[in-house]
C-alpha positions as CSV (number, residue, x, y, z in Angstrom):
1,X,-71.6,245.2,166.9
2,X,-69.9,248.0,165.0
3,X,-70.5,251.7,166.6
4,X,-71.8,254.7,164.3
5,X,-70.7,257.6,164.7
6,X,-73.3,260.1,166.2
7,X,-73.3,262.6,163.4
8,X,-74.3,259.6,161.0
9,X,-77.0,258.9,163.3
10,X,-80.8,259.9,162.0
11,X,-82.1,259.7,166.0
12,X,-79.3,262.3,166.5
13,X,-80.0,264.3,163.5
14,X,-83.9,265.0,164.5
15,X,-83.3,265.3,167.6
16,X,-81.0,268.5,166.4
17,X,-83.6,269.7,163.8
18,X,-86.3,269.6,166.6
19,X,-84.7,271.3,168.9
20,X,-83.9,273.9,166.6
21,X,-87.1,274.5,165.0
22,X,-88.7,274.9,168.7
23,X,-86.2,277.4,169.5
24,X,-86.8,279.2,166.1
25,X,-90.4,278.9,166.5
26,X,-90.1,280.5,170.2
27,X,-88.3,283.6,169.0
28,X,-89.9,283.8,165.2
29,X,-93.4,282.2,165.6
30,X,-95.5,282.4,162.3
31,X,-98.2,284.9,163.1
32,X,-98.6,286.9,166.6
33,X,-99.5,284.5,169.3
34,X,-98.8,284.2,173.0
35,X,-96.4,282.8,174.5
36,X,-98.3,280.2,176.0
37,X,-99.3,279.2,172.3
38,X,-95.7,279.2,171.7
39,X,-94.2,276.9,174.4
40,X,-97.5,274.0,173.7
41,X,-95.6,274.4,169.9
42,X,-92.1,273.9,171.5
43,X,-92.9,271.1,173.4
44,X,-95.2,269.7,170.9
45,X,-92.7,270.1,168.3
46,X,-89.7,268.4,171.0
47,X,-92.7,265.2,172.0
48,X,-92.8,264.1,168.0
49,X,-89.1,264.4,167.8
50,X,-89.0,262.0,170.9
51,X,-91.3,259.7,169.7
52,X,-89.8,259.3,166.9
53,X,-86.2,258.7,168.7
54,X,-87.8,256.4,171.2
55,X,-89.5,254.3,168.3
56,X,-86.2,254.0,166.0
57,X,-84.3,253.3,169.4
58,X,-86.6,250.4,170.3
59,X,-86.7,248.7,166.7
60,X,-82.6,249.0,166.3
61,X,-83.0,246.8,169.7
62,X,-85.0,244.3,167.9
63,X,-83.0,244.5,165.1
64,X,-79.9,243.7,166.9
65,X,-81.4,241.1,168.3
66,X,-82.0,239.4,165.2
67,X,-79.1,239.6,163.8
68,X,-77.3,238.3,167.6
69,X,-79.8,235.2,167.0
70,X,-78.8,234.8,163.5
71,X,-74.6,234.5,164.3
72,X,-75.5,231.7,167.0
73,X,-77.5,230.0,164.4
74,X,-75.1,229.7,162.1
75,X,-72.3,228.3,164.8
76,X,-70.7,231.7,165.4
77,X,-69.6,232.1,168.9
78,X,-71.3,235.0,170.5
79,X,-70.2,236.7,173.7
């Protein structure tokens, strides 16, 4: 299986844009709210980031998968 590179990686990507827009919304929030308000946006904005990581994470897996059981098929030798 061939490696990406992490900065061509979309997981690593949002990861990067969520934590930044928490950290922007923290300091620059869009009205006046407390900062209780403020950290339930952070880690809101952080949980969808991470559900979305976890979900393309777990279907690159079965992707991989697929394509490991589609070598042996074909009489490639896998290790």
């Amino acid at each position: 299986m061939v490696k990406k590179h992490p900065l061509k990686s979309r997981k690593f990507w949002v990861t990067i844009i969520a934590l930044l827009i928490s950290v922007l919304t923290y300091y620059f929030p869009p009205e006046k709210v407390e900062t209780m308000e403020k950290v339930a946006m952070m880690i809101l904005n952080v949980a969808c980031a991470l559900g979305y990581v976890v979900t393309e994470g777990k279907v690159d897996k079965v992707k991989a998968k697929h394509q490991n059981k589609g070598s042996g098929e074909n009489g490639a030798k896998t290790s």
